[in-house]
Every structure is written in C-alpha cells, then in structure tokens.
Biopython code that builds the backbone (N, CA, C, O; Angstrom):
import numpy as np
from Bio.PDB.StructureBuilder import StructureBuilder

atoms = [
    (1, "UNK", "N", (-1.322, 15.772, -6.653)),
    (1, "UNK", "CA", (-2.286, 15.737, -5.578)),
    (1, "UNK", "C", (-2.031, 16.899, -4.625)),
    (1, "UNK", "O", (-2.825, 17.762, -4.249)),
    (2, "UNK", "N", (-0.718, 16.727, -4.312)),
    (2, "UNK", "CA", (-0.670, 18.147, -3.408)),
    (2, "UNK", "C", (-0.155, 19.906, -4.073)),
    (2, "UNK", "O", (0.311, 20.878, -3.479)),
    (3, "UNK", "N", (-0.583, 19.639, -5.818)),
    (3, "UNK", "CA", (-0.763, 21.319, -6.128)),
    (3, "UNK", "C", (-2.468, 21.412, -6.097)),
    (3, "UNK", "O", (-2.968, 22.537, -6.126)),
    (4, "UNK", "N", (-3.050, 20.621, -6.058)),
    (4, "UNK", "CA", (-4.640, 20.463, -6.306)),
    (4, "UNK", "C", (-5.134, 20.536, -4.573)),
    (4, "UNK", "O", (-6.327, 20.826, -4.491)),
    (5, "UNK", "N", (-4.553, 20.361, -3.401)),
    (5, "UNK", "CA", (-4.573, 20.160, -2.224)),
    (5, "UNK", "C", (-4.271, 21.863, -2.004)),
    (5, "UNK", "O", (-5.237, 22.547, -1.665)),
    (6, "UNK", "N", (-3.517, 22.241, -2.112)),
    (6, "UNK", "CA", (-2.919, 23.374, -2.166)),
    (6, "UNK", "C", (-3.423, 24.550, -2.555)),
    (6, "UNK", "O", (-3.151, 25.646, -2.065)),
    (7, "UNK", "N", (-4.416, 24.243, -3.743)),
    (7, "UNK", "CA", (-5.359, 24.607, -4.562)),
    (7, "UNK", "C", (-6.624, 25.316, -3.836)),
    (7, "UNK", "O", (-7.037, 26.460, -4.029)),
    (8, "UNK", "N", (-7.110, 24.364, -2.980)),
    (8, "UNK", "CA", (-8.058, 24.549, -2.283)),
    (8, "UNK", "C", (-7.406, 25.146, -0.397)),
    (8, "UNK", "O", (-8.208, 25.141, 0.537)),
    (9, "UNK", "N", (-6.219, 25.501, -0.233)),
    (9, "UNK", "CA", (-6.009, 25.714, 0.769)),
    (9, "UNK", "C", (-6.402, 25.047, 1.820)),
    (9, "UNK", "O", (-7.132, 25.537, 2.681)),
    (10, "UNK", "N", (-5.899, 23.727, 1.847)),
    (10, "UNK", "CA", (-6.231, 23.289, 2.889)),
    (10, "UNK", "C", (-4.901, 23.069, 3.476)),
    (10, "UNK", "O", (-3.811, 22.870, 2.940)),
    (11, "UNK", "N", (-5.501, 23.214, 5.564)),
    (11, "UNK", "CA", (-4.498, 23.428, 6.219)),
    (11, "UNK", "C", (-3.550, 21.678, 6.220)),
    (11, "UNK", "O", (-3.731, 20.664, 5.545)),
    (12, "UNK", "N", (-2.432, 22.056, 7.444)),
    (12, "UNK", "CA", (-1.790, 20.418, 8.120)),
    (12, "UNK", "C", (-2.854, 19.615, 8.135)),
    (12, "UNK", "O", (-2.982, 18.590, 7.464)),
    (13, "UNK", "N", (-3.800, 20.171, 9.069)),
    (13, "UNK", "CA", (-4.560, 18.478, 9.479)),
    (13, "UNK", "C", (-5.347, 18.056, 8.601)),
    (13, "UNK", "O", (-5.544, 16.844, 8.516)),
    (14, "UNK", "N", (-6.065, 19.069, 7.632)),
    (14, "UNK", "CA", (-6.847, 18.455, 6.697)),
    (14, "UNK", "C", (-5.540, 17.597, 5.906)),
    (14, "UNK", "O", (-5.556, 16.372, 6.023)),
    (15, "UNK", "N", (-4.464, 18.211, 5.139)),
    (15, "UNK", "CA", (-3.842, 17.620, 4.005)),
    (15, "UNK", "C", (-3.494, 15.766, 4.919)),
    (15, "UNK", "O", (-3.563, 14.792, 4.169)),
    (16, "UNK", "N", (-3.161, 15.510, 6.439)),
    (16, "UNK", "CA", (-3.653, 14.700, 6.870)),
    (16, "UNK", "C", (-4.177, 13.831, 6.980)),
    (16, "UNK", "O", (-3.859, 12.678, 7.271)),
    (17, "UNK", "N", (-5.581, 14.592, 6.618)),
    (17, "UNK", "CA", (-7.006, 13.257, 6.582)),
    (17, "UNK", "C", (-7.331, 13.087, 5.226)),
    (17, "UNK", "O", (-7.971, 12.109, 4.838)),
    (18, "UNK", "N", (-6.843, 14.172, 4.319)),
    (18, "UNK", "CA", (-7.103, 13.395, 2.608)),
    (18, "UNK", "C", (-7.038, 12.649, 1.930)),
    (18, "UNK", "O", (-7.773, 12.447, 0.964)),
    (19, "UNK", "N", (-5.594, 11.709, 2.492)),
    (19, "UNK", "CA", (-5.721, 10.151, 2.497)),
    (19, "UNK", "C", (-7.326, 9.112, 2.434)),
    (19, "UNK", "O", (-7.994, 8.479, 1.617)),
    (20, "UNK", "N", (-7.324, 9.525, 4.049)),
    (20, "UNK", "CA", (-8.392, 8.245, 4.443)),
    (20, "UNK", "C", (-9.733, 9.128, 3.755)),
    (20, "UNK", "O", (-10.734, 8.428, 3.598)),
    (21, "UNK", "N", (-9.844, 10.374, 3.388)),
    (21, "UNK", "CA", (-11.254, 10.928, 2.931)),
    (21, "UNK", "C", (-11.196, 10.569, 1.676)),
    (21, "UNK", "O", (-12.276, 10.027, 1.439)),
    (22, "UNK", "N", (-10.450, 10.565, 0.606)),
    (22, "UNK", "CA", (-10.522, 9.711, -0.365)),
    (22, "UNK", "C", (-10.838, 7.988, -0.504)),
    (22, "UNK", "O", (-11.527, 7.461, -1.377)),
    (23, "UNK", "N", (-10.131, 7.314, 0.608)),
    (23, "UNK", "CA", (-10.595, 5.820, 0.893)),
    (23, "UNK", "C", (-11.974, 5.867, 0.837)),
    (23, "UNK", "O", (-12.719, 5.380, -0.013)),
    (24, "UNK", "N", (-12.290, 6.625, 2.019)),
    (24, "UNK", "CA", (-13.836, 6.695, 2.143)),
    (24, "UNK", "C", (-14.394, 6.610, 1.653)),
    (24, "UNK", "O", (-15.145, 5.639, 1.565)),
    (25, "UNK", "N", (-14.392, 7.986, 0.740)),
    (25, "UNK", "CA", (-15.097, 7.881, -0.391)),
    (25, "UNK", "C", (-15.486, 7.335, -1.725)),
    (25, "UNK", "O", (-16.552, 7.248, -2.335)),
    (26, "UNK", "N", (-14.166, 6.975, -1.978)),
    (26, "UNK", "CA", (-14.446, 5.129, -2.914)),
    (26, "UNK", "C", (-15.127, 4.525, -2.512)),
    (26, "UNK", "O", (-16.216, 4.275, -3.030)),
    (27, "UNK", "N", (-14.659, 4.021, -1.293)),
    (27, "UNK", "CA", (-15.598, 2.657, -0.362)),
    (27, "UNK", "C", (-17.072, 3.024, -0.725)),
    (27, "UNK", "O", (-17.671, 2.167, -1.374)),
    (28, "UNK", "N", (-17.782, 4.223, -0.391)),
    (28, "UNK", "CA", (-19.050, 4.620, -0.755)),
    (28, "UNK", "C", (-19.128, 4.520, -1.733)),
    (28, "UNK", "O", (-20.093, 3.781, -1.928)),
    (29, "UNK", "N", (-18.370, 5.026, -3.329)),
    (29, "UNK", "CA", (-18.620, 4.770, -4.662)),
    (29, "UNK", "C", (-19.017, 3.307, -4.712)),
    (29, "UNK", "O", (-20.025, 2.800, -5.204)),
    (30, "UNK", "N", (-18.227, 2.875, -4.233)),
    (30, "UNK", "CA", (-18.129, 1.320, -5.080)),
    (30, "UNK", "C", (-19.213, 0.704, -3.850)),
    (30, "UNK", "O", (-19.850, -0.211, -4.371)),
    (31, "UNK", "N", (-19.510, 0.842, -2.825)),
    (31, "UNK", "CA", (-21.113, 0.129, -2.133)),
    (31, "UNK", "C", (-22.112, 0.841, -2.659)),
    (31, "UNK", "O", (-23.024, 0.015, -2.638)),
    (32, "UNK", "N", (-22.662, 2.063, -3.231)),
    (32, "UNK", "CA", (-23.393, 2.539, -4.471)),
    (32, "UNK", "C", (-23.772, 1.921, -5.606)),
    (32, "UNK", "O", (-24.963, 1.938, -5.920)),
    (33, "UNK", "N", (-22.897, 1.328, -6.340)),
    (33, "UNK", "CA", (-22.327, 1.216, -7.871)),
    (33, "UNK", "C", (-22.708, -0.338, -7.711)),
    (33, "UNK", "O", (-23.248, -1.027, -8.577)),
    (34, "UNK", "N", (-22.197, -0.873, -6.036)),
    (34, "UNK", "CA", (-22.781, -2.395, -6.517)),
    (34, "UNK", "C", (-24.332, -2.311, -5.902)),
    (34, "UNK", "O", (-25.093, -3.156, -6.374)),
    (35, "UNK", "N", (-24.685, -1.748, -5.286)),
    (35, "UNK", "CA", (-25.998, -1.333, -4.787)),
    (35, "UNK", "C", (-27.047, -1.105, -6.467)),
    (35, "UNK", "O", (-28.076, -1.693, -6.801)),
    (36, "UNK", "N", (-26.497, -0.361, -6.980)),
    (36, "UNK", "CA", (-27.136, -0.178, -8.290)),
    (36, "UNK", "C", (-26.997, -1.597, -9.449)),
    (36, "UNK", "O", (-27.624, -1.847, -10.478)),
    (37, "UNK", "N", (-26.208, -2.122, -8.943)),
    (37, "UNK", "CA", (-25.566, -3.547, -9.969)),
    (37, "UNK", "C", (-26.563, -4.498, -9.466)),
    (37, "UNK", "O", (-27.053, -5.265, -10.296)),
    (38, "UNK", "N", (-26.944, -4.577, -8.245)),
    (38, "UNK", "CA", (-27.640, -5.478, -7.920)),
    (38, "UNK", "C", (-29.125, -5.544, -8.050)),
    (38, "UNK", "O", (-29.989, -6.395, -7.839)),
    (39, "UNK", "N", (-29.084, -4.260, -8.498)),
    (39, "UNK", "CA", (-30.787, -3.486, -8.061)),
    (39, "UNK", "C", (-31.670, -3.689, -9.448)),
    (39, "UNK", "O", (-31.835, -2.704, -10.168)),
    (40, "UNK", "N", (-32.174, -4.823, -9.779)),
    (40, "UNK", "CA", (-32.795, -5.226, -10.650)),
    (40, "UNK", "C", (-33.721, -4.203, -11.452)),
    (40, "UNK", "O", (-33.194, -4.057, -12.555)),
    (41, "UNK", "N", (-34.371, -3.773, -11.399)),
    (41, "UNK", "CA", (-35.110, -2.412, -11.687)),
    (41, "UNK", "C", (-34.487, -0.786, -11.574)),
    (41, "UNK", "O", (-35.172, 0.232, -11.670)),
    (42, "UNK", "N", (-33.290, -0.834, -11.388)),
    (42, "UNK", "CA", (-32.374, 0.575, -11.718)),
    (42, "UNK", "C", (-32.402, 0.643, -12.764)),
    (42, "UNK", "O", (-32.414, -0.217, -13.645)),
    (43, "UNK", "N", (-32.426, 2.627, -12.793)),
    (43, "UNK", "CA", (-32.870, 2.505, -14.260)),
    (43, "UNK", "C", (-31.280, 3.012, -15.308)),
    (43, "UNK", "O", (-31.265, 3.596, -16.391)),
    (44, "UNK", "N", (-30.152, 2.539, -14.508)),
    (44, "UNK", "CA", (-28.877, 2.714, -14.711)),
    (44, "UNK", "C", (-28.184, 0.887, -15.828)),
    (44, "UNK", "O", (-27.529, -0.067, -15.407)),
    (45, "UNK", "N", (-28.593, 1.089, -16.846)),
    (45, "UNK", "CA", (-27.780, -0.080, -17.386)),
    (45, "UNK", "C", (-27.062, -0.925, -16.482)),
    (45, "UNK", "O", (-26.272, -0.501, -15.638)),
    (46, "UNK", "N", (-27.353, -2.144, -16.676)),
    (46, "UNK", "CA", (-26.493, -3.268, -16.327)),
    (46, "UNK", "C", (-25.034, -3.274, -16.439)),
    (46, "UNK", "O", (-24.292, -3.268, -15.457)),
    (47, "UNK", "N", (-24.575, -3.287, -17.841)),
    (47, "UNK", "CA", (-23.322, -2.950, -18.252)),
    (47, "UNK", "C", (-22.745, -1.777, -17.845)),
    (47, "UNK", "O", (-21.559, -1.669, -17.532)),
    (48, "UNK", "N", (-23.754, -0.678, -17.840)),
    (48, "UNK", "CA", (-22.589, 0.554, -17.292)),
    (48, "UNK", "C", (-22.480, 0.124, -16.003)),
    (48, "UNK", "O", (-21.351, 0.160, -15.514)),
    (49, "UNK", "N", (-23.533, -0.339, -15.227)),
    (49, "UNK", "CA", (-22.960, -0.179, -13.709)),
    (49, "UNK", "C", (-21.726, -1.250, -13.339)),
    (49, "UNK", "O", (-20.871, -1.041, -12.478)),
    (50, "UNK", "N", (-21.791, -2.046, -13.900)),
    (50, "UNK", "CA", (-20.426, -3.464, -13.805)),
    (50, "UNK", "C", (-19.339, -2.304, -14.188)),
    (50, "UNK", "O", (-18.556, -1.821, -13.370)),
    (51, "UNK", "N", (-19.409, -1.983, -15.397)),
    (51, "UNK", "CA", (-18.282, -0.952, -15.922)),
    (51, "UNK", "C", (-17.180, 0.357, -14.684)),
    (51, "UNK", "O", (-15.998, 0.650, -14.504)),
    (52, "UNK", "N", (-18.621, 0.768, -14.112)),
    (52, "UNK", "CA", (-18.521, 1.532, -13.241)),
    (52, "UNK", "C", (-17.865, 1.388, -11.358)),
    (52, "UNK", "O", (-17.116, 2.040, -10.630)),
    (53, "UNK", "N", (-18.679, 0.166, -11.256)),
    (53, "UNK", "CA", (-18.147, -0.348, -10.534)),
    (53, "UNK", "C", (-16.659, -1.045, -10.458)),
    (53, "UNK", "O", (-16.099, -0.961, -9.365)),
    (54, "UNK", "N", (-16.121, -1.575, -11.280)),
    (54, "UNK", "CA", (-14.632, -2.197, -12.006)),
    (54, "UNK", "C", (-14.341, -1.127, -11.777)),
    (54, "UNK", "O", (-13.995, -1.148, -10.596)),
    (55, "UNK", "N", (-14.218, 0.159, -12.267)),
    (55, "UNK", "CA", (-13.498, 1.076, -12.375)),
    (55, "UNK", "C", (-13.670, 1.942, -11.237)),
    (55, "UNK", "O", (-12.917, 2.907, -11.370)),
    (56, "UNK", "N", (-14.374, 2.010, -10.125)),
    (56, "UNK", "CA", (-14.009, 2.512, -8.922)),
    (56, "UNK", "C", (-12.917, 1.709, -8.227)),
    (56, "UNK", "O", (-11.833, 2.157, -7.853)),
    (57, "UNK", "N", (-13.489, 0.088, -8.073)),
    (57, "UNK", "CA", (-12.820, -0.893, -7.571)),
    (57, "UNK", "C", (-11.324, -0.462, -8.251)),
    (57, "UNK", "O", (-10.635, -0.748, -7.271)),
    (58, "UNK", "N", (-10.503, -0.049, -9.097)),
    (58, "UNK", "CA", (-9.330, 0.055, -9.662)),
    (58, "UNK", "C", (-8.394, 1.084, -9.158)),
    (58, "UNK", "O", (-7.215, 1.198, -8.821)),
    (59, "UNK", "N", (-9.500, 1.790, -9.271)),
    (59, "UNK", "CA", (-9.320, 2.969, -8.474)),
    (59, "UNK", "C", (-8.915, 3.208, -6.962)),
    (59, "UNK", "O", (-7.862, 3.696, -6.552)),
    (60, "UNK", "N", (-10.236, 2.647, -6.067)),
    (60, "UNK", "CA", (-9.501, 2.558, -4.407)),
    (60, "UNK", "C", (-8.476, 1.378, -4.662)),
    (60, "UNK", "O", (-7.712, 1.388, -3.697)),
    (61, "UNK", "N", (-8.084, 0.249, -5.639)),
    (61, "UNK", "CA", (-6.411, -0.457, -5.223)),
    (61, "UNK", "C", (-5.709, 0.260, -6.019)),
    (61, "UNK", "O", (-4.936, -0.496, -6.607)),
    (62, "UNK", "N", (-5.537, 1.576, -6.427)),
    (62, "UNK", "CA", (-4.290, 1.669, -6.721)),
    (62, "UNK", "C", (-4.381, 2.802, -5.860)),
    (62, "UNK", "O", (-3.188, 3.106, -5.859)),
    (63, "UNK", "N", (-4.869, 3.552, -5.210)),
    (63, "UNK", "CA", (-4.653, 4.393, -3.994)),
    (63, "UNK", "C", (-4.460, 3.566, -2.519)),
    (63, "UNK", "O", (-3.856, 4.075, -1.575)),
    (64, "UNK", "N", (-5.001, 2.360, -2.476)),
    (64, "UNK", "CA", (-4.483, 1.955, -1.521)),
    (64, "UNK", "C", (-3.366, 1.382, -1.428)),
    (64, "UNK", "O", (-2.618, 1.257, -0.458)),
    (65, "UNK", "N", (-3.243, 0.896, -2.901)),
    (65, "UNK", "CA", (-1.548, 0.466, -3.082)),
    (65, "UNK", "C", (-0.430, 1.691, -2.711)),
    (65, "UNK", "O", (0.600, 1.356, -2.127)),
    (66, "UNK", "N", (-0.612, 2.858, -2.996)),
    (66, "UNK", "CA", (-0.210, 3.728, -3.635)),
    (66, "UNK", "C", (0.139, 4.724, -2.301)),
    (66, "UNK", "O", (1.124, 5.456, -2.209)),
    (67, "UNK", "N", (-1.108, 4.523, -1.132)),
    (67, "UNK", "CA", (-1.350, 5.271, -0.279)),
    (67, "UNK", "C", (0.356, 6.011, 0.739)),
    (67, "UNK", "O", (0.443, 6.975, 1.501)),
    (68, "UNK", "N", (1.163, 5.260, 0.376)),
    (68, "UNK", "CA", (2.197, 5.862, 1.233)),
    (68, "UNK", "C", (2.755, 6.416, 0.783)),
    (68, "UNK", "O", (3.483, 6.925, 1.634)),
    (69, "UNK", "N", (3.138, 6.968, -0.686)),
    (69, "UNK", "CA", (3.295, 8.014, -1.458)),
    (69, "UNK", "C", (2.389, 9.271, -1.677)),
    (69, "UNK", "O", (2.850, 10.401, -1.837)),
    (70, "UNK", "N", (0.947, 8.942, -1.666)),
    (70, "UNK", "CA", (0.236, 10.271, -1.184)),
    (70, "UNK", "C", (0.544, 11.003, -0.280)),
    (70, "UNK", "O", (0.804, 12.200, -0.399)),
    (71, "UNK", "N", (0.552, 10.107, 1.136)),
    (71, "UNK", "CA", (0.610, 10.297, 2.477)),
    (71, "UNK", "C", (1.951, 11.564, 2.355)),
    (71, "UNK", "O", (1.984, 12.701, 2.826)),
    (72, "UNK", "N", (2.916, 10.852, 1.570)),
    (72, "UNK", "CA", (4.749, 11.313, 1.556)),
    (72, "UNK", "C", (4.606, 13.052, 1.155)),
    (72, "UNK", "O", (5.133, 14.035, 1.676)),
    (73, "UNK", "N", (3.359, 12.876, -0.359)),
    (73, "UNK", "CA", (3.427, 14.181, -0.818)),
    (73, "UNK", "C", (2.927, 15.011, -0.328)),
    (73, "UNK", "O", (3.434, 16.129, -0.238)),
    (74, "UNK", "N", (1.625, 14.651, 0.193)),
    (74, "UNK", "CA", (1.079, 15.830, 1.560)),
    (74, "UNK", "C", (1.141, 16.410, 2.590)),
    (74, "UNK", "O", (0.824, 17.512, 3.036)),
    (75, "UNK", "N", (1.690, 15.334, 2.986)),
    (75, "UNK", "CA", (2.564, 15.569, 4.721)),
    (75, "UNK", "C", (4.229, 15.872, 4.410)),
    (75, "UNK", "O", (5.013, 15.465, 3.553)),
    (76, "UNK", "N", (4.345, 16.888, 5.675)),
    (76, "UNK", "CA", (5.858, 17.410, 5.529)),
    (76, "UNK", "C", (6.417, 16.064, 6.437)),
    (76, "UNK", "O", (5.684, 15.353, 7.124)),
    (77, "UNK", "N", (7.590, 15.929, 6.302)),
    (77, "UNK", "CA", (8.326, 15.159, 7.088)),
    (77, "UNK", "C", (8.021, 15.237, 8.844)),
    (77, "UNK", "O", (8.006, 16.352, 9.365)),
    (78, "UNK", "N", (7.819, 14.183, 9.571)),
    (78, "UNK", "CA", (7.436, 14.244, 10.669)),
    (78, "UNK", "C", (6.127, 14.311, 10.775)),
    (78, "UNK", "O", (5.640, 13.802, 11.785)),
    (79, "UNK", "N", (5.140, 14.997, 9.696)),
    (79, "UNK", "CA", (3.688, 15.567, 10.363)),
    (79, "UNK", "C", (2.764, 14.339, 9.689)),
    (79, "UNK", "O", (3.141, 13.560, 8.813)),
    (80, "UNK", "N", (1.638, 14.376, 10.248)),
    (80, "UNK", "CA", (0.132, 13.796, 9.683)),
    (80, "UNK", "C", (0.599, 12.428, 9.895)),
    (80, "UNK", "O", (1.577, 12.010, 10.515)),
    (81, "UNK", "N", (-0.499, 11.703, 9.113)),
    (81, "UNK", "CA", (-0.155, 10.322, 9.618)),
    (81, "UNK", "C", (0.492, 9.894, 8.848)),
    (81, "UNK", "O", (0.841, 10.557, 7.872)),
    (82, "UNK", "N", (0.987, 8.207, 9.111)),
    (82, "UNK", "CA", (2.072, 7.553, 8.569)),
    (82, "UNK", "C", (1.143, 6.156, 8.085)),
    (82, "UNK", "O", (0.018, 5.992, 8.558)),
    (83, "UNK", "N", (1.750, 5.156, 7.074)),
    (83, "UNK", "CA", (1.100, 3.800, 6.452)),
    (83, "UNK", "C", (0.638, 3.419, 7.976)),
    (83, "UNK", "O", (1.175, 3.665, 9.056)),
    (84, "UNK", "N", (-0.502, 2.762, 7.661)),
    (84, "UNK", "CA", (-0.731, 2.191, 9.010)),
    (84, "UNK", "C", (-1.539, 2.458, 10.013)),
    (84, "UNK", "O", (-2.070, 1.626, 10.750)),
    (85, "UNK", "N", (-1.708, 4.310, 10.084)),
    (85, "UNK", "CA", (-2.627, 5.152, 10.931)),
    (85, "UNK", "C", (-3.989, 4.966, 9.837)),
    (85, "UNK", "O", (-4.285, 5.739, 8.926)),
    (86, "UNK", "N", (-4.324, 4.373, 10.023)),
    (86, "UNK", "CA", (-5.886, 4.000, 9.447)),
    (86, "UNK", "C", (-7.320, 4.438, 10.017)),
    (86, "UNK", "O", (-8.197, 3.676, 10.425)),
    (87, "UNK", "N", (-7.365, 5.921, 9.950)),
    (87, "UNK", "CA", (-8.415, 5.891, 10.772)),
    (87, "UNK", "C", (-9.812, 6.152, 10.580)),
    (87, "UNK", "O", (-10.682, 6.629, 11.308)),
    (88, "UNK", "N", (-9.786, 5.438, 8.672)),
    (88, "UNK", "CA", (-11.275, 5.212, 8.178)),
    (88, "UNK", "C", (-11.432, 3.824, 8.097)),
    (88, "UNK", "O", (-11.397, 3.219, 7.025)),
    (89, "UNK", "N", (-11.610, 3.273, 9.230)),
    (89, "UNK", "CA", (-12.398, 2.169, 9.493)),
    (89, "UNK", "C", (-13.387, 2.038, 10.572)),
    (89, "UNK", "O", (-14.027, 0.994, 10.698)),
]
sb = StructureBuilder()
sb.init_structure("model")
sb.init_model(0)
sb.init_chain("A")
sb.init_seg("    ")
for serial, (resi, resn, name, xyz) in enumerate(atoms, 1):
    if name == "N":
        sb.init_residue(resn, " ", resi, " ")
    sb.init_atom(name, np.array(xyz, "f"), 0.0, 1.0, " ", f" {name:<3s}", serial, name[0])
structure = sb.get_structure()
C-alpha cells in the first residue's frame, strides 16, 4: 500500500487521510451495489450484484479489521492519525 502511495506521490497529510478515503469509498461501493440489488428493473443481473456486493462488503471488513496496520505503513511514527481518529463519519 505504501509503494503504490508513494507511487502517486502523495504528501504526509494525504498518506494520512488514505485510510478513511478508502473506508469511504467502500461505504459508497457497497450503498451502490445494494442500491442496484434492490433495484428491480437494473439492468445489472441479480446474481452479479449479490456477488458484488458480498465482495465489497469483504472487502471494507478486512480493511477495517486491518485498518491499524495500514495506518502503521503509511504514517511515520508519531505522524497522521492513529486507530480511533475516525474522521469519515
């Protein structure tokens, strides 16, 4: 995560907020995905979207499981936030 972070040059505060901008952005996948699951007339298969949806959902818990080891690899010691600073809600 952080040679791909690195990749794109991003500074302290972004590597920072890449945490919660990834949360985010699941959270949106997966209110999409069930948005489309629910949406009787989408013209997105039934089965793929369950499929799709499961597999975002897997996705934001093992980054949120996971999240204080991201946090560890991006941030230098002392900097950005720590488990807990949550500030995509």
């Amino acid at each position: 995560m952080r040679n791909l972070a690195d990749a794109y040059g991003l500074s302290p505060a972004d590597l920072g907020r890449l945490p919660a901008a990834i949360r985010q952005r699941l959270r949106r996948n997966e209110a999409f995905w069930r948005g489309i699951l629910e949406d009787q007339v989408a013209s997105v298969p039934h089965a793929r979207s369950a499929e799709v949806l499961a597999w975002t959902q897997r996705e934001l818990a093992y980054i949120e499981a996971n999240q204080e080891t991201f946090i560890a690899a991006l941030c230098p010691a002392g900097a950005g936030p720590r488990l807990g600073d949550r500030h995509d809600h």
